[in-house]
Phi, psi and omega in degrees: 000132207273153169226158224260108177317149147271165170318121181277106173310110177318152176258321162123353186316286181324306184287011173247330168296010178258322157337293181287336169292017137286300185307327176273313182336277177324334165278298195296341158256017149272321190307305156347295172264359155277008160225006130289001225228291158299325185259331219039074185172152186287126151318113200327313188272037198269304176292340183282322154335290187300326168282333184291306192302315179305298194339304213278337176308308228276316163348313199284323195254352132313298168314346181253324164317286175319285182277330187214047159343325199235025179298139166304137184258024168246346184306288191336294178329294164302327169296296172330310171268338162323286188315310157309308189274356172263336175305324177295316197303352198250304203287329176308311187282321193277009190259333162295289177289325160215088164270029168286310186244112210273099154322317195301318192294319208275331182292343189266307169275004124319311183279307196324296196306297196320287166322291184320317163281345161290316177289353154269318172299316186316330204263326196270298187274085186299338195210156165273335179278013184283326203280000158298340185273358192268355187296350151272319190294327152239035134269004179280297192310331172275332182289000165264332202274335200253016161280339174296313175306343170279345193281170157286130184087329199249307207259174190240211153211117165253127149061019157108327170264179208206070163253337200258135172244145172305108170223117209012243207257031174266144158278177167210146119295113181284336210272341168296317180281348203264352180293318156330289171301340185275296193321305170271007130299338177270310146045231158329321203239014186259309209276305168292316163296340210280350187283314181264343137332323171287310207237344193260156173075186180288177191258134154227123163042047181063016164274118136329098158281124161248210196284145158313307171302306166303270192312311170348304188261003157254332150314305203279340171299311181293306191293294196323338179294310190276359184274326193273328163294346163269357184259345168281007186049053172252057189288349152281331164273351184294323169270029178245284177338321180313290218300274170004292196256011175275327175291338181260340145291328160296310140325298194281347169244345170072022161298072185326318194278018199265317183297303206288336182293306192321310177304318162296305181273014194245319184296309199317305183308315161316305199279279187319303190306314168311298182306274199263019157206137179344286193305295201297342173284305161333294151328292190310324171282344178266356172276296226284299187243068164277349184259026170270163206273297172332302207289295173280001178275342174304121177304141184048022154267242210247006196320316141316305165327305206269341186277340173269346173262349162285328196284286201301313187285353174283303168354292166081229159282295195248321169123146171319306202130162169274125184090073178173146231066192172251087100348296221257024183270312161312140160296107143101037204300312185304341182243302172280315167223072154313293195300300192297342175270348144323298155351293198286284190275002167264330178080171185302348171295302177292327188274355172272331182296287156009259179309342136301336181286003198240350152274352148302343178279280172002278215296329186289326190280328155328289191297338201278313184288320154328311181263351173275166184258329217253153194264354158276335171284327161312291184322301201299332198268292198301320159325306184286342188298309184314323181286324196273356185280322201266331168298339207267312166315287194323279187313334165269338164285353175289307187297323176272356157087053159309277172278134160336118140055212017241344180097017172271171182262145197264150190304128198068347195240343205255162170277135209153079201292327176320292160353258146005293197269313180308336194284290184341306167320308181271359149298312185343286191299343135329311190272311183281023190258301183321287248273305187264351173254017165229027171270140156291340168230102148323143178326109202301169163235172187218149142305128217216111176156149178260004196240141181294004178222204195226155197262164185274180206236078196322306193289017173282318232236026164266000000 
């Protein structure tokens, strides 16, 4: 019997170089018409900005032709214009309000370092299935990043937290990478664990309960994780953690009660949190009652909330334009709510665009986990995909008063070099997740073991 060749998977290159000369075209003329528009003139750093951002693009997508040829070809593309269109909006607000200190520049050299660490995981990291042997070490490694900020001398406290540490005359957020490391701690120990997480222990009132001893060390990482962000009174990533691993748990086991336990111990943690601390009640009465007089004259009531939300209706449909409106009348319009000063000047058109782009990242790490063969490369890609949907939820829905508040930053688009770099990372690990689940002859595997599937077979595979 004659055999059947398979089908040569396209890699997908050309169509991501076309993509991305559209994704800057569109960045380099919104930066472009937000200083002709204020100034009547290009911004003094326009060409060097504008050669940097191309450079450091094309840089990426040469690294991904090398190391990860059959890498999905819109994550790059798509990122690129988020990252463009939140760099304009910051040079926008920062062109108004202080052009001394220039946010756009320091935000322009973030996204460089950022890119750049993404074309070193691309590069560093040959296979995803490595990061399977590391599933303790990173959690050690998140249980540190997110304990630095508590030392004396290293973190600092902004604005009522106490998240960030001091690295010369820069800050960090530790808690953007440690979301990372947890993800490929469950990962790991989700992947190995998931048949007696499913299927061992008992039934309560038609619930699959599983055993202690299994379920214990990953309860007990989640608690201590979300314990620590709350005495840093960083309780929006303490729900992004929640969201991450009740969801990536819900993948590895395909449990309905998983959703309904979550939901439940998610209402109960709510209801406490209001009840001992001050701020999170505060939010809440400024979510709840916000067009009240009381509310909005109050320090840190709701006078954000309603000025972003005037801001997006001055907006409209199509939006003031770029460098036109009030953006920068909101407290913290470059950051917290980036999206309502988008809002304003992209209009209810531009904020739809947006939030496609960010189903598109959804729908792409989704489909990436759908397609990986290995069950560890599943978890992780669905995981980040999941962290970045629910991260993406918190924050507009805060801003549009879906949902409380919570102070997370919206992805690419907010000022925030911690940010920044943490997203870049998980485009990487996407495309080099994407990379081995659209090869046509995959990375060999080997057997190993301590581990229940097989691990790859690094010297093959050159």
């Amino acid at each position: 019997m004659a055999t059947v060749e398979p089908t040569p998977v396209p890699a997908g290159r050309a169509s991501e170089f076309g993509l991305l000369l559209i994704s800057l075209v569109l960045g380099v003329s919104a930066y472009a018409l937000v200083g002709l528009t204020v100034n009547d003139s290009l911004p003094g750093t326009f060409y060097r900005d504008c050669l940097a951002l191309v450079a450091i693009a094309f840089v990426m997508h040469v690294v991904i032709r090398w190391r990860a040829p059959y890498a999905d070809p819109v994550l790059l593309p798509v990122a690129i214009t988020l990252n463009s269109i939140g760099l304009a909006m910051i040079f926008q607000i920062n062109l108004v309000t202080d052009p001394q200190n220039s946010l756009a520049s320091r935000q322009m050299v973030w996204t460089l370092i950022s890119i750049a660490a993404a074309c070193a995981v691309l590069i560093v990291l040959r296979d995803h299935r490595t990061l399977r042997r590391y599933t303790y070490v990173a959690l050690l490694a998140g249980a540190i990043l997110l304990i630095l900020p508590l030392l004396p001398g290293i973190g600092v406290e902004i604005n009522g937290a106490r998240i960030w540490v001091r690295l010369g005359p820069a800050s960090f957020q530790p808690a953007e990478l440690a979301k990372i490391a947890f993800a490929m701690f469950c990962a790991g120990y989700l992947v190995t664990n998931r048949d007696t997480l499913a299927l061992a222990g008992r039934k309560v009132l038609g619930l699959q309960l599983p055993r202690l001893r299994d379920f214990g060390p990953l309860l007990l990482a989640l608690g201590i994780s979300i314990a620590v962000l709350v005495l840093q009174r960083d309780l929006g990533t303490s729900l992004l953690f929640f969201g991450m691993f009740l969801g990536m748990l819900y993948i590895a086991t395909e449990r309905i009660s998983w959703i309904i336990v979550g939901l439940g111990l998610f209402g109960v943690a709510a209801f406490a949190a209001v009840q001992a601390f001050s701020h999170v009640a505060a939010r809440f009465n400024g979510w709840i009652n916000a067009m009240d007089d009381s509310v909005y004259n109050a320090v840190g009531g709701s006078a954000q909330l309603v000025g972003g939300m005037f801001g997006m209706a001055n907006g409209g449909l199509i939006g003031t334009g770029w460098g036109r409106g009030f953006p920068q009348l909101v407290p913290f319009s470059y950051s917290d709510f980036v999206v309502a000063s988008l809002g304003e000047v992209l209009g209810l058109t531009g904020i739809i665009a947006i939030l496609a782009l960010y189903l598109i990242i959804i729908q792409r790490g989704f489909r990436i986990a759908v397609g990986t063969r290995d069950g560890f490369g599943k978890l992780l890609a669905g995981g980040l995909a999941f962290a970045f949907a629910w991260q993406c939820f918190v924050v507009i829905g805060g801003v549009t008063r879906v949902i409380p508040i919570t102070g997370l930053t919206t992805p690419f688009l907010a000022y925030g070099g911690s940010s920044l770099l943490a997203n870049w990372v998980i485009i990487a690990l996407l495309l080099r997740i994407s990379d081995n689940a659209r090869r046509p002859h995959p990375l060999p595997l080997r057997r190993d073991s301590d581990h229940s599937e097989p691990e790859p077979v690094l010297e093959e595979a050159r």
